[in-house]
LODRENVEX-848405 format. One record per atom (N, C-alpha, C, O, CB): residue number from 1; residue in three letters; atom name; x, y, z. Coordinates in nm, 4 decimals. Each point is the difference from the previous one (the first is absolute). Glycine has a CB too. Layout:
<nodes>
{node NUM,'Ala','CA',{X,Y,Z}};
...
</nodes>
This chain:
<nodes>
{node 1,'Unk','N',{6.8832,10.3385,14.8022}};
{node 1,'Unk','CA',{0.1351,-0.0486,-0.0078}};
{node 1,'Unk','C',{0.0501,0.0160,-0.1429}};
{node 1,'Unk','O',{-0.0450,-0.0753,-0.0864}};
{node 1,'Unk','CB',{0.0033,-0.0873,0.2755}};
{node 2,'Unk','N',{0.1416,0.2656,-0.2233}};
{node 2,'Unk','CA',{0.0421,0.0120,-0.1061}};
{node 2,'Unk','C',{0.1310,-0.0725,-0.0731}};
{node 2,'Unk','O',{0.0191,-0.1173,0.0320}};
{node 2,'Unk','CB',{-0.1470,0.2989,0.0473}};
{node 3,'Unk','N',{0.1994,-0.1344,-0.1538}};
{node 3,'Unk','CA',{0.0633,-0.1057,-0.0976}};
{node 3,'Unk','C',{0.1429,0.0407,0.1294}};
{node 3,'Unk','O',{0.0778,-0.0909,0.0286}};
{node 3,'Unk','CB',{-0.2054,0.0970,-0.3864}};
{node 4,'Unk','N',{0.1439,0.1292,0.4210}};
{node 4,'Unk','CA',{0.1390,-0.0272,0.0540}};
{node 4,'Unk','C',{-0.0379,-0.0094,0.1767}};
{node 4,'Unk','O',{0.0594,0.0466,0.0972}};
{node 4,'Unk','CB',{0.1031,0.1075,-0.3252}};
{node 5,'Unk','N',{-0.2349,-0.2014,0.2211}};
{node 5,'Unk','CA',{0.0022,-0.1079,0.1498}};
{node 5,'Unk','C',{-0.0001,-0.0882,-0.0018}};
{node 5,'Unk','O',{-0.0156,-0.0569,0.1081}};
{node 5,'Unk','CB',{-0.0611,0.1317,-0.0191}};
{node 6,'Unk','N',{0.0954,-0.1643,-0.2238}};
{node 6,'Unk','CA',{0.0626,-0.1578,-0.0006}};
{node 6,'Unk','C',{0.1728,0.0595,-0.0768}};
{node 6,'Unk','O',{0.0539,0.0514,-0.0980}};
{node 6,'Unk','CB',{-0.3553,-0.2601,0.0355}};
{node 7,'Unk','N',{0.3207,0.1558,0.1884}};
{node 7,'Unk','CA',{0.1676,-0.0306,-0.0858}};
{node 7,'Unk','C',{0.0099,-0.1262,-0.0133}};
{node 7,'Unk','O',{-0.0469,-0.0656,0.0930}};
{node 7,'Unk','CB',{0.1877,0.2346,0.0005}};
{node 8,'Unk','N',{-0.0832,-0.2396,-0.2012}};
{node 8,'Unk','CA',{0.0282,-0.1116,-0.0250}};
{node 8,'Unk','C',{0.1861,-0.0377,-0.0180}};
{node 8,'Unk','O',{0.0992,0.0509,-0.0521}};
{node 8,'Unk','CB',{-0.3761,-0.0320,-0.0493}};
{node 9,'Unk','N',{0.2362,-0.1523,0.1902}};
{node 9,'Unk','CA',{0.1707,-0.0129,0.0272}};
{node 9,'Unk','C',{0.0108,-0.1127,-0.1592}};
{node 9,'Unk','O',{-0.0969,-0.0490,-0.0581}};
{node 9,'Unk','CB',{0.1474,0.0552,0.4302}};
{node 10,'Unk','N',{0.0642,-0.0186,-0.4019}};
{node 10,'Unk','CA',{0.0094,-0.0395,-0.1405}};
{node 10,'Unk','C',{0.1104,-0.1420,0.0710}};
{node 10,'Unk','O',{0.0828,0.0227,0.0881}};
{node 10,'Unk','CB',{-0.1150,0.2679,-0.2949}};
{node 11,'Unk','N',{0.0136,-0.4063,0.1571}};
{node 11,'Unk','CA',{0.0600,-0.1248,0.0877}};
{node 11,'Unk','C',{0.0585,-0.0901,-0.1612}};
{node 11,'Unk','O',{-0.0642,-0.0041,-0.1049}};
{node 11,'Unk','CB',{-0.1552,-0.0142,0.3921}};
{node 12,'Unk','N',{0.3362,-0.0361,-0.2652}};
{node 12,'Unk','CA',{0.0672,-0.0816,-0.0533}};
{node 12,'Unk','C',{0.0009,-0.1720,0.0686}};
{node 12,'Unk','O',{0.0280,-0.0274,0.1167}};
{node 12,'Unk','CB',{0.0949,0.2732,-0.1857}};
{node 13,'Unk','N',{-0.1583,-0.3371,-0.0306}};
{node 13,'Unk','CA',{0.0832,-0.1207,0.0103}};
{node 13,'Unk','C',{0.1182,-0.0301,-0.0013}};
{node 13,'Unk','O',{0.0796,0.0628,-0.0698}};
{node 13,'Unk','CB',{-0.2173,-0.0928,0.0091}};
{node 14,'Unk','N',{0.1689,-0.0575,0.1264}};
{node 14,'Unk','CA',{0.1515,-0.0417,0.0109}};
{node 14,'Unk','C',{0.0833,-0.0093,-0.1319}};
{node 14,'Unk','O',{0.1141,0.0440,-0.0144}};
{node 14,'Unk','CB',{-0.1890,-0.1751,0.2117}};
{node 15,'Unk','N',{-0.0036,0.0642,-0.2952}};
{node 15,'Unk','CA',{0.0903,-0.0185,-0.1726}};
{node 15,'Unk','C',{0.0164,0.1525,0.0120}};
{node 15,'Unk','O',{0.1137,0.0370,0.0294}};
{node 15,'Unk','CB',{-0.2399,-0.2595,-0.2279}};
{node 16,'Unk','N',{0.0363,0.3137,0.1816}};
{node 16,'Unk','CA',{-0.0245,0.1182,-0.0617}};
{node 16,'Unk','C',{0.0724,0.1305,0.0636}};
{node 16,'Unk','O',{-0.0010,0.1093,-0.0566}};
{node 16,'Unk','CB',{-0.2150,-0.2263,-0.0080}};
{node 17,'Unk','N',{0.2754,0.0934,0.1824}};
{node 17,'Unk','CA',{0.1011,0.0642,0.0204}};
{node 17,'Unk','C',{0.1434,-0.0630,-0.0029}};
{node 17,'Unk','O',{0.1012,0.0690,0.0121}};
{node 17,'Unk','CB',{-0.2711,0.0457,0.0948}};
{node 18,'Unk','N',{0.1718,-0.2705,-0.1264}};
{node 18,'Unk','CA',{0.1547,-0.0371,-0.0376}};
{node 18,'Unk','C',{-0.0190,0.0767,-0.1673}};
{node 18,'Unk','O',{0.0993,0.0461,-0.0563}};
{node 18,'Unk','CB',{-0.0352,-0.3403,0.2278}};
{node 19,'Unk','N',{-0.1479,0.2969,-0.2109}};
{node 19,'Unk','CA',{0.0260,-0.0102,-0.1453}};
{node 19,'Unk','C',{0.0700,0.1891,0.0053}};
{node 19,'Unk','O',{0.1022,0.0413,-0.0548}};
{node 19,'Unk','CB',{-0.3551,-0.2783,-0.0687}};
{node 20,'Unk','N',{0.1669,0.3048,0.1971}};
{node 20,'Unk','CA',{-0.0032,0.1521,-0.0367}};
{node 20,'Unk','C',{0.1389,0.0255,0.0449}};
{node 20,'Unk','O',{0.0617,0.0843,-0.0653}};
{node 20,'Unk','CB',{-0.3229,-0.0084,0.0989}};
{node 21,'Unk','N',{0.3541,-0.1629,0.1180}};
{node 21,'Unk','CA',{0.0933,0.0240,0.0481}};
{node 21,'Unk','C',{0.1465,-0.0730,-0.0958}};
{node 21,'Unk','O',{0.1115,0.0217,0.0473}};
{node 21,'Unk','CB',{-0.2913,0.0112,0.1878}};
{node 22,'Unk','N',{0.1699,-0.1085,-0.3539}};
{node 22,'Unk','CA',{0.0209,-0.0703,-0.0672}};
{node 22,'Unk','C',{0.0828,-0.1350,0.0793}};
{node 22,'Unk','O',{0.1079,-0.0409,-0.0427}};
{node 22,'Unk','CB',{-0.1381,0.2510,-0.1352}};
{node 23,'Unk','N',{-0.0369,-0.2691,0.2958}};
{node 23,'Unk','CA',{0.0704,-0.0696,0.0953}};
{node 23,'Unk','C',{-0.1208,-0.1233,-0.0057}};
{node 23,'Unk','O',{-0.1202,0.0145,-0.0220}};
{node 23,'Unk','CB',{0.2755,0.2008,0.1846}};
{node 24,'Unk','N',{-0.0705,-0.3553,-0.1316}};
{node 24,'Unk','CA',{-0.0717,-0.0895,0.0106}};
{node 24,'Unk','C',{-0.1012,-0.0157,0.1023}};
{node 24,'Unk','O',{0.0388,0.0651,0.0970}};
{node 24,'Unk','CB',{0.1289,-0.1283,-0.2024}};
{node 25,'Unk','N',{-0.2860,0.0046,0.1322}};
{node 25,'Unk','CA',{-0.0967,-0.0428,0.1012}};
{node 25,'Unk','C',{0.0299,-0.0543,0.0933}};
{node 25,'Unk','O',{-0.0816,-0.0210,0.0898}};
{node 25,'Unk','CB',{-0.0279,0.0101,-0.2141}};
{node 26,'Unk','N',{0.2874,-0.0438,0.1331}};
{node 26,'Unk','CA',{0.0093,-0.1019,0.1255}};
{node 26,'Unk','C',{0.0826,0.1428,0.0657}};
{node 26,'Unk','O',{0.0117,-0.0057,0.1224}};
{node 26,'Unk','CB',{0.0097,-0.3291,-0.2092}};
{node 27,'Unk','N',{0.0187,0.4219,0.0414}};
{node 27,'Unk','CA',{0.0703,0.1322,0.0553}};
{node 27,'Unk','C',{-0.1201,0.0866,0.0733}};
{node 27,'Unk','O',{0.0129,0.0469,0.1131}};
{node 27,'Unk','CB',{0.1834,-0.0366,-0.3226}};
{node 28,'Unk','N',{-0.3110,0.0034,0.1312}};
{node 28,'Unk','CA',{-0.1150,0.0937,0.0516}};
{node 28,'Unk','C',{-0.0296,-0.0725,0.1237}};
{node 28,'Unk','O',{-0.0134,0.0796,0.0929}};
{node 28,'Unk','CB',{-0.0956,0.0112,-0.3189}};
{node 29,'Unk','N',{0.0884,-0.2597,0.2742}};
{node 29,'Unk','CA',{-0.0320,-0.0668,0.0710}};
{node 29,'Unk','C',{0.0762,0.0471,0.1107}};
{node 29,'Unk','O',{-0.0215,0.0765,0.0941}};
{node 29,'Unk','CB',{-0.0515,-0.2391,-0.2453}};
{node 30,'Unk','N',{0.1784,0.0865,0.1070}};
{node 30,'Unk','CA',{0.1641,0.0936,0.1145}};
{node 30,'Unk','C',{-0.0115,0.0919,0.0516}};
{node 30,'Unk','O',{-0.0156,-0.0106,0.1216}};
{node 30,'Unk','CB',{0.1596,-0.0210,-0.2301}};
{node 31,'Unk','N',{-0.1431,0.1562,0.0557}};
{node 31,'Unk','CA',{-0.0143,0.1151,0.0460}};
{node 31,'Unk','C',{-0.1590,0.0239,0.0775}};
{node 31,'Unk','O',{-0.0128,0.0929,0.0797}};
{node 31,'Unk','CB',{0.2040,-0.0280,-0.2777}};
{node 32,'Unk','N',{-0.2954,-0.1475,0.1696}};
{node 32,'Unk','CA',{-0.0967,0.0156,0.0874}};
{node 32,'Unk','C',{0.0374,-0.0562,0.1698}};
{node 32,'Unk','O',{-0.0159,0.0325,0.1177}};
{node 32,'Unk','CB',{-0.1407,-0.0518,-0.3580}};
{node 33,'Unk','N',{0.2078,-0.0715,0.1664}};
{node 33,'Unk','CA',{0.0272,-0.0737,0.1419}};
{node 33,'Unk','C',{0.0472,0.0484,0.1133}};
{node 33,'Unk','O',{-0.0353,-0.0117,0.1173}};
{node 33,'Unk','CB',{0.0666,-0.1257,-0.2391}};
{node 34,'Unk','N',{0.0898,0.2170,0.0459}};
{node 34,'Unk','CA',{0.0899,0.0885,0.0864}};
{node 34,'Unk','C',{-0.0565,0.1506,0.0581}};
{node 34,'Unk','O',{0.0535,0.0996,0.0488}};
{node 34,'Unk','CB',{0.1305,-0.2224,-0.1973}};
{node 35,'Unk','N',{-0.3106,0.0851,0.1179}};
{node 35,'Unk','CA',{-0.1084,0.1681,0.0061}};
{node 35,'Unk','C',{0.0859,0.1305,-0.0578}};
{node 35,'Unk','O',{-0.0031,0.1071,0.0605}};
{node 35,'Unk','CB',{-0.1295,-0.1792,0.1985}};
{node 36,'Unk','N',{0.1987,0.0565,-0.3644}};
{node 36,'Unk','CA',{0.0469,0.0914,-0.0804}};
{node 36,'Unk','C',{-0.1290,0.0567,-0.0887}};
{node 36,'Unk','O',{-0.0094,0.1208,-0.0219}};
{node 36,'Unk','CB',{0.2554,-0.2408,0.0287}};
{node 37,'Unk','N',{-0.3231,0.0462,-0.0457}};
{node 37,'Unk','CA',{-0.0880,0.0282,-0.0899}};
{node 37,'Unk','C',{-0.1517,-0.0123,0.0887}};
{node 37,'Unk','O',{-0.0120,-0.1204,0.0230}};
{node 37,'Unk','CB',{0.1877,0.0305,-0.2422}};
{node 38,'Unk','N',{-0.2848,0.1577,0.2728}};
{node 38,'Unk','CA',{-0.0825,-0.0080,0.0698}};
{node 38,'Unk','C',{-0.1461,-0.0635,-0.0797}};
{node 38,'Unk','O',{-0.0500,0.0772,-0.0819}};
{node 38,'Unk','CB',{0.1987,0.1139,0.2207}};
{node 39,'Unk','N',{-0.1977,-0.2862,-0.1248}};
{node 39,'Unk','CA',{-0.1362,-0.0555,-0.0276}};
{node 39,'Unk','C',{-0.1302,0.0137,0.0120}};
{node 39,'Unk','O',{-0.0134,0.1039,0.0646}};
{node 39,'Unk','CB',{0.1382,-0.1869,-0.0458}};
{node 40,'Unk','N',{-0.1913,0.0554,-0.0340}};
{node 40,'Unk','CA',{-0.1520,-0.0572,0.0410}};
{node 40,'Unk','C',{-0.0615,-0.1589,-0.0627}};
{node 40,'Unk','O',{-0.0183,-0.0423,-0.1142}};
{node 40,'Unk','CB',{-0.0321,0.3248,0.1140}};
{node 41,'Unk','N',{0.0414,-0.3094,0.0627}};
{node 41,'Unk','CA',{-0.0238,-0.1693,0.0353}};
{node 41,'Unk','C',{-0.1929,0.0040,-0.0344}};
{node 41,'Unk','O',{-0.0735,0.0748,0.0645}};
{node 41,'Unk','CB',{0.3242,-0.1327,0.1995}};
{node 42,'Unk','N',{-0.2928,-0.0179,-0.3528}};
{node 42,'Unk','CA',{-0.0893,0.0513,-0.0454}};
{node 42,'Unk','C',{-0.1292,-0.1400,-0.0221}};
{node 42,'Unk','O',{-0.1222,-0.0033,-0.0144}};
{node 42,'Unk','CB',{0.3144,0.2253,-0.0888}};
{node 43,'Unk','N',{-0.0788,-0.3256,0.1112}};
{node 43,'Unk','CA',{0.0068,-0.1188,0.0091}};
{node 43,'Unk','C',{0.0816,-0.0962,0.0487}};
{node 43,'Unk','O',{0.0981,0.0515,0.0536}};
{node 43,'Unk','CB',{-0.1914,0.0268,-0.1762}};
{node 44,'Unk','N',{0.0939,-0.1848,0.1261}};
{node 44,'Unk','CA',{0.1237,-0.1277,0.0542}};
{node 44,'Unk','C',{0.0885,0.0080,-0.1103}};
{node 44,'Unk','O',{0.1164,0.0308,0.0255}};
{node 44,'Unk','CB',{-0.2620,-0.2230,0.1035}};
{node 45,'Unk','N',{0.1163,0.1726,-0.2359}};
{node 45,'Unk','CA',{0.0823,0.0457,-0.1573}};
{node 45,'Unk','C',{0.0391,0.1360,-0.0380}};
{node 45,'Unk','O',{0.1124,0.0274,-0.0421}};
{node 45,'Unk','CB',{-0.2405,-0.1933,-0.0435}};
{node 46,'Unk','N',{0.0270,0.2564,0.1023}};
{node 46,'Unk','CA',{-0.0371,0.1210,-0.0410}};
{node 46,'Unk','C',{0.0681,0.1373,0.0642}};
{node 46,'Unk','O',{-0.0476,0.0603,0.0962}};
{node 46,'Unk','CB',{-0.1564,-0.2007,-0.1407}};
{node 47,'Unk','N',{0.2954,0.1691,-0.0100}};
{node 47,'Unk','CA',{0.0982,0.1263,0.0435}};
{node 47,'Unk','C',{-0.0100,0.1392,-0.1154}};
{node 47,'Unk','O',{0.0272,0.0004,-0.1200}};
{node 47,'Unk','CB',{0.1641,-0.2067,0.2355}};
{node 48,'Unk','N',{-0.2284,0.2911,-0.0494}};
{node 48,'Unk','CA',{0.0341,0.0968,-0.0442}};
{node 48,'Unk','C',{0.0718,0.1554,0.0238}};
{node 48,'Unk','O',{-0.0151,0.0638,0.1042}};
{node 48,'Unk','CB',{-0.1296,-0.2251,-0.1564}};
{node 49,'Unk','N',{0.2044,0.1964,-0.0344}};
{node 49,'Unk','CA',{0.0993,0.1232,0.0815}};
{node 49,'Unk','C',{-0.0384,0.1204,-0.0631}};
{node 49,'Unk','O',{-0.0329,0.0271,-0.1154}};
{node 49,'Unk','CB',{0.2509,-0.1610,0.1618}};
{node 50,'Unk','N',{-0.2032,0.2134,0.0791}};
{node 50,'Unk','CA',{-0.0942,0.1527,-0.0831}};
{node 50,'Unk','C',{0.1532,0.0656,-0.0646}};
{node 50,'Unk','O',{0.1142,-0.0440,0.0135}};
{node 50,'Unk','CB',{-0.3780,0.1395,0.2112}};
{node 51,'Unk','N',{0.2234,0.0033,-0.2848}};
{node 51,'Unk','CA',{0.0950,0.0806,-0.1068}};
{node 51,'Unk','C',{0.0557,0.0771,0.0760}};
{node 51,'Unk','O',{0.1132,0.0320,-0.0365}};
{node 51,'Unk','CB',{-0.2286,-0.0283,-0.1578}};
{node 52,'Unk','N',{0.0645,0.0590,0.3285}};
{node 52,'Unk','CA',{0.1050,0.0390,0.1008}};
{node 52,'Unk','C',{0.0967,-0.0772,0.0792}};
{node 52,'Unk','O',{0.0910,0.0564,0.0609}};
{node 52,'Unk','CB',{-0.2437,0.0763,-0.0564}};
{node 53,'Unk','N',{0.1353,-0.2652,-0.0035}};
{node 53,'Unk','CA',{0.0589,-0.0917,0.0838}};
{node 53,'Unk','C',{0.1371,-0.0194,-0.1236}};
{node 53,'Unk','O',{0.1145,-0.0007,0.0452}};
{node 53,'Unk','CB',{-0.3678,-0.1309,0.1263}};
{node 54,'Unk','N',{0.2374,0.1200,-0.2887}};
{node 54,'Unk','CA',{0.0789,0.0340,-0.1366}};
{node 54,'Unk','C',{0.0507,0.0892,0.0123}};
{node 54,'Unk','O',{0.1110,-0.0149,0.0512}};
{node 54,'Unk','CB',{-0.2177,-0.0573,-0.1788}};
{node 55,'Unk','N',{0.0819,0.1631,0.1062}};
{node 55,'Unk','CA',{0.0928,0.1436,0.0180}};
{node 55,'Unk','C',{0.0848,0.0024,0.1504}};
{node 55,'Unk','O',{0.1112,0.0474,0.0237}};
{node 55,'Unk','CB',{-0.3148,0.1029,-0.1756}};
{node 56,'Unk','N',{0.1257,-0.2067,0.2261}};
{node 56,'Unk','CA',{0.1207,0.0426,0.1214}};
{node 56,'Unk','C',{0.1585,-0.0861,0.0444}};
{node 56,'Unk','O',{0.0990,0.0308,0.0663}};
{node 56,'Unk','CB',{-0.3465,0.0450,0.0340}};
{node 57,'Unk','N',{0.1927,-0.2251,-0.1973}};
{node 57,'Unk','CA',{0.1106,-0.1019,-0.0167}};
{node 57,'Unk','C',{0.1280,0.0520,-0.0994}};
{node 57,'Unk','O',{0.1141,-0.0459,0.0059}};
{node 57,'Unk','CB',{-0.3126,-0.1438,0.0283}};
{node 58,'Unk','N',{0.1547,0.2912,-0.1223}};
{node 58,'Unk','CA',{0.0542,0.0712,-0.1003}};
{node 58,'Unk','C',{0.0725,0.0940,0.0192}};
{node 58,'Unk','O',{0.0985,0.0285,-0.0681}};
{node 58,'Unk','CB',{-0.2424,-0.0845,-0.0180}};
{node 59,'Unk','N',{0.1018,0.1162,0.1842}};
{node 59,'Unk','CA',{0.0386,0.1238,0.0833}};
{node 59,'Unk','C',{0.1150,-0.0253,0.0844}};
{node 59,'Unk','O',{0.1091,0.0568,0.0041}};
{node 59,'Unk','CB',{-0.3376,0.0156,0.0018}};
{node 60,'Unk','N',{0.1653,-0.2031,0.0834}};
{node 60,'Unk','CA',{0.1326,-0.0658,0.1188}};
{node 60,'Unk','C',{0.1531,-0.0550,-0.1294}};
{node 60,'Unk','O',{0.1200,0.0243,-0.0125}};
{node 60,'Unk','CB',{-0.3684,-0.1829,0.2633}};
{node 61,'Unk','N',{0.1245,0.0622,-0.3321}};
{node 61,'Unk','CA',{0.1771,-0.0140,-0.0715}};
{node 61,'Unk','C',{0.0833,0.1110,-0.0562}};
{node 61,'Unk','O',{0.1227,-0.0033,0.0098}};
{node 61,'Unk','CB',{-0.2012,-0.1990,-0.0851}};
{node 62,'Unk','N',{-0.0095,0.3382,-0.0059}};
{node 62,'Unk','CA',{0.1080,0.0639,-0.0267}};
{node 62,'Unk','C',{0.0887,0.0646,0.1223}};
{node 62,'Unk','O',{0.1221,-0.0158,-0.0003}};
{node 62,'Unk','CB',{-0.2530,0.0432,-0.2108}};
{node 63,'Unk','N',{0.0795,0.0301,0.2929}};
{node 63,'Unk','CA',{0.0372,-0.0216,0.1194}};
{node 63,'Unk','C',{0.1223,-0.0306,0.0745}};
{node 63,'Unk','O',{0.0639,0.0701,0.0784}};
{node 63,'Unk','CB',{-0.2430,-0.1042,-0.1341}};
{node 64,'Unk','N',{0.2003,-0.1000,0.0095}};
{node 64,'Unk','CA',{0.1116,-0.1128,0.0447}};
{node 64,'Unk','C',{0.0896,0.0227,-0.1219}};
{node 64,'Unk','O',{0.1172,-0.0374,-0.0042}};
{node 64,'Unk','CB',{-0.2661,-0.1642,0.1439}};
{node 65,'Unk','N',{0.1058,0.2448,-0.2069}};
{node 65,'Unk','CA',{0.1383,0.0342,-0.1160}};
{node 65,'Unk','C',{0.0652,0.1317,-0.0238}};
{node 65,'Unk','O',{0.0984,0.0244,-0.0696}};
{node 65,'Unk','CB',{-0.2046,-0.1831,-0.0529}};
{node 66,'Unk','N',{0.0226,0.2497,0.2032}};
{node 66,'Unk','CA',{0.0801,0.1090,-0.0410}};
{node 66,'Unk','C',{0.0742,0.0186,0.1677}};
{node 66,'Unk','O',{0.0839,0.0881,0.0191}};
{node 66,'Unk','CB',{-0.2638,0.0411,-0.2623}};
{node 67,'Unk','N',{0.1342,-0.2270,0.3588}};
{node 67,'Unk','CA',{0.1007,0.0422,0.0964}};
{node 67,'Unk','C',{0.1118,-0.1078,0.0482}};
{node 67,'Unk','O',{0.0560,0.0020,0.1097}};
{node 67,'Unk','CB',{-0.2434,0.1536,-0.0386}};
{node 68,'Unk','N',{0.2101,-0.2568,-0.1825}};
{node 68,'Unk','CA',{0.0604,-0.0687,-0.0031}};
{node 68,'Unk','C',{0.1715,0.0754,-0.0188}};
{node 68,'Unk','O',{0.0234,0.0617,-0.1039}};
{node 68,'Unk','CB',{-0.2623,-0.2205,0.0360}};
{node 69,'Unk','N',{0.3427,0.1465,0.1704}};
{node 69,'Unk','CA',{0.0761,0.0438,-0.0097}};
{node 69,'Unk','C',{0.1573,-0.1166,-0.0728}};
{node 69,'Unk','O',{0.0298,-0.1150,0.0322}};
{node 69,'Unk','CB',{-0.2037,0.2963,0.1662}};
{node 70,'Unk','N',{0.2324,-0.0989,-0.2877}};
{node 70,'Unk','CA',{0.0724,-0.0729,-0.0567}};
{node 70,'Unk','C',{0.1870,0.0484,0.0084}};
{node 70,'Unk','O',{0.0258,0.1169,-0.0287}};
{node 70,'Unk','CB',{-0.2851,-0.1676,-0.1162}};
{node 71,'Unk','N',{0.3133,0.0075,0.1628}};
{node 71,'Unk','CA',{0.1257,0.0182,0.0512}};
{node 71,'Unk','C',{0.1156,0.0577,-0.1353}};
{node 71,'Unk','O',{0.1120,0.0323,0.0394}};
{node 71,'Unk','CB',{-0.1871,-0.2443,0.1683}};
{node 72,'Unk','N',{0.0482,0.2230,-0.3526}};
{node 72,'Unk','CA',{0.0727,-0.0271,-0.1099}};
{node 72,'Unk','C',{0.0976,0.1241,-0.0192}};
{node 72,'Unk','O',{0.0712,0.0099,-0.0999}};
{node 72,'Unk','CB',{-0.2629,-0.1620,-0.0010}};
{node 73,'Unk','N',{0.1904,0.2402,0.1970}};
{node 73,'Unk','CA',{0.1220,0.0513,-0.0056}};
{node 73,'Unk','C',{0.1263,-0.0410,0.0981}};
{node 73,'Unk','O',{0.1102,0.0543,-0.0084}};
{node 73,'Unk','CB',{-0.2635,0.1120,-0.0791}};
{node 74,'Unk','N',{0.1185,-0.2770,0.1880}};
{node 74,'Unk','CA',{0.1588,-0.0701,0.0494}};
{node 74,'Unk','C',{0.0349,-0.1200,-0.0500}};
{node 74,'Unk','O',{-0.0761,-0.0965,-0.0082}};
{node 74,'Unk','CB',{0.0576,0.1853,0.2102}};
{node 75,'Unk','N',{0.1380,-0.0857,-0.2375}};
{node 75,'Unk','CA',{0.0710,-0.0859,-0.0791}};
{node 75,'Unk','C',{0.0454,-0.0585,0.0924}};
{node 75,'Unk','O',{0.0693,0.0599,0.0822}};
{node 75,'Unk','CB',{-0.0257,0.0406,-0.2680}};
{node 76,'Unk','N',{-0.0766,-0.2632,0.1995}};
{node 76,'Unk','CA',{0.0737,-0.0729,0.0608}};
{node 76,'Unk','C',{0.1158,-0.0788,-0.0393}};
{node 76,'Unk','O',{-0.0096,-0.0601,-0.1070}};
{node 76,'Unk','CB',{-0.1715,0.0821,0.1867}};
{node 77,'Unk','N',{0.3212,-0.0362,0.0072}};
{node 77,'Unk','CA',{0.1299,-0.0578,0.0048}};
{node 77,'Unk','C',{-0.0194,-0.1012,-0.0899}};
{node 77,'Unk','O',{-0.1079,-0.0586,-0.0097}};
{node 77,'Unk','CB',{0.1784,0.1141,0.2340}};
{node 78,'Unk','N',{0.0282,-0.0813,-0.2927}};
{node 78,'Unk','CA',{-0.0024,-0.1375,-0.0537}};
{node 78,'Unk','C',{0.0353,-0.1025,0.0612}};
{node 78,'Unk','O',{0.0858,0.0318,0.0823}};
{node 78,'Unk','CB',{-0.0605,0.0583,-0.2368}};
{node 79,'Unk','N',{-0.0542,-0.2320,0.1577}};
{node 79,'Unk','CA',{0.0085,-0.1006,0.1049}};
{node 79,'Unk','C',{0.1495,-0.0157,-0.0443}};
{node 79,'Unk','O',{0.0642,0.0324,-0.1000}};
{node 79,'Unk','CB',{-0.3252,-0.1590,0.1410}};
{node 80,'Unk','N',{0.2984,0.0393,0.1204}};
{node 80,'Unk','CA',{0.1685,-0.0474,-0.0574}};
{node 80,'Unk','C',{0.0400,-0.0585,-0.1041}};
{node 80,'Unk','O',{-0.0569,-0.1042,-0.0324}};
{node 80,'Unk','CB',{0.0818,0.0786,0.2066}};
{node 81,'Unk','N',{0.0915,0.0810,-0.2602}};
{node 81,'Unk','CA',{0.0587,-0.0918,-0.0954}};
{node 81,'Unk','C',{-0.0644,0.0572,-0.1698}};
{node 81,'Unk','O',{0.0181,-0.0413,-0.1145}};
{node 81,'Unk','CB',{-0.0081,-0.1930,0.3367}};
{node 82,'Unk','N',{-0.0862,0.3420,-0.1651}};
{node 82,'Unk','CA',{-0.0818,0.0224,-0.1295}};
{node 82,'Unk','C',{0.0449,0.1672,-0.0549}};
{node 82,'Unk','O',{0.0314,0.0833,0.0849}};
{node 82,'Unk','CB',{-0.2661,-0.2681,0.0118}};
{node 83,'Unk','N',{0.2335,0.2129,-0.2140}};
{node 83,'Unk','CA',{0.0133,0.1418,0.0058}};
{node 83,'Unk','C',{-0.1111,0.0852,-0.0171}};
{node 83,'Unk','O',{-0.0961,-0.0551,-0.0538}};
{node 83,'Unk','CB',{0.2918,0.0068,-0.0151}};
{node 84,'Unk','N',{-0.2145,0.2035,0.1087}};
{node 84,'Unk','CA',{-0.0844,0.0348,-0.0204}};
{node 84,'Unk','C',{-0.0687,0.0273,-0.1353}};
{node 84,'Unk','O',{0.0724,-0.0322,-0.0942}};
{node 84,'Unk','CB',{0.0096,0.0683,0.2905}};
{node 85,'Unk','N',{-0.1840,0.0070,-0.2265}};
{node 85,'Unk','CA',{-0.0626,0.0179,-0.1110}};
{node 85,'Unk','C',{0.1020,0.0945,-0.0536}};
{node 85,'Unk','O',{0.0839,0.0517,0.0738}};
{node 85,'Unk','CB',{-0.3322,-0.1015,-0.0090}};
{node 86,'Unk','N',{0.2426,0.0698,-0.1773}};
{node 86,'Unk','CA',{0.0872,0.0967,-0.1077}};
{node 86,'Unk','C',{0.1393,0.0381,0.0319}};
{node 86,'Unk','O',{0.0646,0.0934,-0.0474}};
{node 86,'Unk','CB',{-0.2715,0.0064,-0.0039}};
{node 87,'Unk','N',{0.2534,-0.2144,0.1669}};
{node 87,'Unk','CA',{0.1424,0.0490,0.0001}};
{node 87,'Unk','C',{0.0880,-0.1370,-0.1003}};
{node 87,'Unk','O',{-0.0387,-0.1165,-0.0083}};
{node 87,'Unk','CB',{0.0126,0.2722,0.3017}};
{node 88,'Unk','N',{0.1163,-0.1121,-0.3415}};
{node 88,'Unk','CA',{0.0744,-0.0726,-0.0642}};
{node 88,'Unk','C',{0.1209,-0.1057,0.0492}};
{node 88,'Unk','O',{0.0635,-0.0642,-0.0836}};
{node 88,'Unk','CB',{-0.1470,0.2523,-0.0340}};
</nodes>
């Protein structure tokens, strides 16, 4: 059994990826909860998240931001009684 028939999966604590994601621990919690972020339960206390389960939370959020659609070329009416922007 040589050195590349062990692959080794590389695992984070909970501080240690709020810290890397620069997001608080009660957010990493959150997002576990919501199985946004995938685990291994290792203990009753004891959580840890592999570096792919990281990358793929990373992936989904950028994800959600680049197909987030935004409307900023229609100009909406001005409400009654009001004038529009840059008219005099």
């Amino acid at each position: 059994m040589g050195e590349r028939d062990l692959e080794i999966q590389q695992y984070y604590t909970v501080p240690e990826v709020a810290k890397l994601l620069k997001k608080s621990k009660s957010f990493i919690y959150d997002m576990i909860g919501q199985n946004k972020i995938k685990v291994i339960r290792i203990s009753e206390r004891g959580t840890r998240i592999p570096v792919s389960s990281i990358e793929e939370f990373i992936n989904q959020q950028m994800d959600n931001v680049t197909t987030k659609h935004y409307n900023k070329g229609v100009v909406q009416p001005p409400k009654r009684g009001r004038k529009a922007n840059g008219a005099a």
